[in-house]
C-alpha positions in Angstrom: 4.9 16.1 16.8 5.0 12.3 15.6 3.4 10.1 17.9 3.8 6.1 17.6 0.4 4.0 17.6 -0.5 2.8 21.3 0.8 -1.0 21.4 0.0 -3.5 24.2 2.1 -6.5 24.4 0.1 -9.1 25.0 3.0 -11.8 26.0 0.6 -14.3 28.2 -2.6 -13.4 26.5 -3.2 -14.9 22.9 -6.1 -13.9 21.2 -7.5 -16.5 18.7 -8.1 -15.3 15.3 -11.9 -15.2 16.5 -11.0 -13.7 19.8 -9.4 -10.2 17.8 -12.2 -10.7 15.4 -14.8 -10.1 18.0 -12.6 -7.7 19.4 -12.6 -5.1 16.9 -16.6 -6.0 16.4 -16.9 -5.0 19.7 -15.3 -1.9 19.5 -15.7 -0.3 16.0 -15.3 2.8 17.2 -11.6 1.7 17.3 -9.3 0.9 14.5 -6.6 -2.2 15.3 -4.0 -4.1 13.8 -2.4 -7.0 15.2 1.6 -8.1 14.4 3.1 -11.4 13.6 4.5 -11.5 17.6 0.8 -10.9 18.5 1.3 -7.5 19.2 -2.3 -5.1 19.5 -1.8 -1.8 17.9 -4.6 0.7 18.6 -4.5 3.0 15.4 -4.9 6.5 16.1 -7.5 8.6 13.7 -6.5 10.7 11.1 -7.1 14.2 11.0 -9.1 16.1 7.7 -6.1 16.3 5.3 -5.0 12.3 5.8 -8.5 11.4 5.2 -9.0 13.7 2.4 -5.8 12.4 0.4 -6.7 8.8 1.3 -10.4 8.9 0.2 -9.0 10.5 -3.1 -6.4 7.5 -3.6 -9.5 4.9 -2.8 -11.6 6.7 -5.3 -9.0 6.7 -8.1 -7.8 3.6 -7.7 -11.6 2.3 -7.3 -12.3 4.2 -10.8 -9.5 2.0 -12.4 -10.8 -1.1 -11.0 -14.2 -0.6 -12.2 -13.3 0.2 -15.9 -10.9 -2.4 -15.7 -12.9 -5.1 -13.5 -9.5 -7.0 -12.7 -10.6 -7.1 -8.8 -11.2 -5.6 -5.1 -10.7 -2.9 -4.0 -10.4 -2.1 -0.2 -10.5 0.7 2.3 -8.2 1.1 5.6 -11.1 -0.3 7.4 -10.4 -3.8 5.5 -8.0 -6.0 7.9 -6.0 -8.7 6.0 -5.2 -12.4 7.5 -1.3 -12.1 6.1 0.6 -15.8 6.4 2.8 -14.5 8.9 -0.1 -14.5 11.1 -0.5 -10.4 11.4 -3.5 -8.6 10.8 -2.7 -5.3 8.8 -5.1 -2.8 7.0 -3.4 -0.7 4.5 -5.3 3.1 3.3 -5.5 1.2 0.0 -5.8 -1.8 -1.3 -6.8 -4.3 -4.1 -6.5 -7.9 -4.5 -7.1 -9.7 -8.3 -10.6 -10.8 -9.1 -9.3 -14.8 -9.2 -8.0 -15.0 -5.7 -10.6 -13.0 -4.2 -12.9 -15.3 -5.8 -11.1 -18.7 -4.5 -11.7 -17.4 -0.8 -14.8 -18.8 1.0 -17.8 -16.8 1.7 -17.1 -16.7 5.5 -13.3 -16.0 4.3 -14.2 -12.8 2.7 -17.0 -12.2 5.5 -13.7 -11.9 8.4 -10.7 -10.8 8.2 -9.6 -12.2 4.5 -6.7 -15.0 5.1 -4.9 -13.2 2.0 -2.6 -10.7 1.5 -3.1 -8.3 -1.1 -1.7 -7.6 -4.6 -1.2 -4.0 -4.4 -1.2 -1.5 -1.0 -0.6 2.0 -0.4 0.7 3.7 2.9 0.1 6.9 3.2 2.2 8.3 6.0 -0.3 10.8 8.4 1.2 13.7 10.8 1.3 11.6 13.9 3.1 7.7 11.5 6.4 7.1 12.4 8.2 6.5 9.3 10.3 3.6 10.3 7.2 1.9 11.3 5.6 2.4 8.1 8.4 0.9 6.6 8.6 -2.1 8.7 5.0 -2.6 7.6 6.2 -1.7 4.0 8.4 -4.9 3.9 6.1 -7.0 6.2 3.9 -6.6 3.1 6.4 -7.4 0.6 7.4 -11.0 3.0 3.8 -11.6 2.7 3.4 -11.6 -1.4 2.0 -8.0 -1.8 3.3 -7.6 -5.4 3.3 -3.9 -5.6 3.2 -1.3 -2.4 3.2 2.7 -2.2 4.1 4.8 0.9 3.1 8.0 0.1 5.3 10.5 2.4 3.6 14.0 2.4 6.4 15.2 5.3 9.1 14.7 3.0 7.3 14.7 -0.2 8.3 11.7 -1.2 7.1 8.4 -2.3 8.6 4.5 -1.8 8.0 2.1 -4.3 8.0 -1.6 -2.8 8.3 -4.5 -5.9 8.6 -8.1 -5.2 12.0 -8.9 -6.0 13.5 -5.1 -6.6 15.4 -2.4 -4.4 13.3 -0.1 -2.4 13.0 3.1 -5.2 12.6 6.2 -4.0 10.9 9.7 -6.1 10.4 13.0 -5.4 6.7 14.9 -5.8 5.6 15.6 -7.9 5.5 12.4 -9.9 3.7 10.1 -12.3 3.2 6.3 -10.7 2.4 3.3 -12.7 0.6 0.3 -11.4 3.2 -1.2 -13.8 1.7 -5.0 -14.6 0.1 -5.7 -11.1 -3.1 -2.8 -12.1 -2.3 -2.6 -15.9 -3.1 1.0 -17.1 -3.4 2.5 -13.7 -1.4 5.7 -12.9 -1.5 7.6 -10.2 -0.4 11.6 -10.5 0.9 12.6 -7.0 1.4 16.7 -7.2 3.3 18.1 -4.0 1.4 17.3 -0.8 
């Protein structure tokens, strides 16, 4: 059964940037996002076989970074400032050394006012995949160069490029962090 995150709509109440910081400080036990309309998603958790396959994308994708030492890279529980005012946490993510760099201490601190270089999605049980893919492009709007949704259900993967069509592959398959993570591949077998 696929079940949508819990959303509250929260029309007359606006939390401040601190506000939903000290919000999800004060309740770490809970994962949140927050959309460009000021929308509060609750995330749900994920169950063993999500958080298996999205441990062993941050681990490969934290190998290449570390050989490479081209910049950050981030877990799910890393929320992003993006300039449409959301606050998003992809299950992967890396941002180049120099802009990472150019943010403030108390920048980097928070919730990084930034949006990534590179994300990946990977799509759990419960994700509505339409959802995903708003996010997907909300990503794209932002500046995220490069973006993966990795869709176990259908065994699938969307590739998201700044300026390209939405490209679509079966699994198994071979992805290239093409010239956002130069020399990174990932090698998805069937989920």
């Amino acid at each position: 059964m696929v079940t949508s995150p819990l959303t509250l709509k929260l029309d007359t109440v606006h939390l401040t940037d601190e506000q939903f910081y000290q919000l999800c400080q004060n309740n770490r036990e809970l994962q949140f996002e927050r959309t460009a309309k000021g929308e509060l998603i609750i995330m749900p958790p994920v169950g063993g076989e999500s958080g298996n396959r999205e441990a062993d994308l941050i681990i490969d994708l934290g190998i290449w970074n570390r050989q490479t030492d081209l910049g950050y890279t981030f877990s799910s529980s890393t929320i992003f400032k993006l300039p449409n005012g959301a606050d998003r946490s992809p299950d992967a993510a890396w941002v180049q050394r120099e802009r990472w760099q150019a943010l403030t201490p108390e920048q980097k601190r928070k919730f990084p006012p930034i949006a990534p270089d590179f994300v990946i999605e990977l799509r759990s049980a419960t994700d509505n995949l339409e959802t995903l893919r708003q996010k997907m492009q909300e990503y794209l709007d932002a500046g995220v160069k490069l973006a993966w949704l990795i869709n176990p259900q259908q065994q699938q993967v969307e590739i998201y490029r700044q300026g390209h069509n939405l490209e679509l592959r079966n699994l198994p398959t071979q992805l290239s962090g093409e010239d956002v993570l130069p020399g990174f591949s990932l090698s998805l077998s069937c989920y």
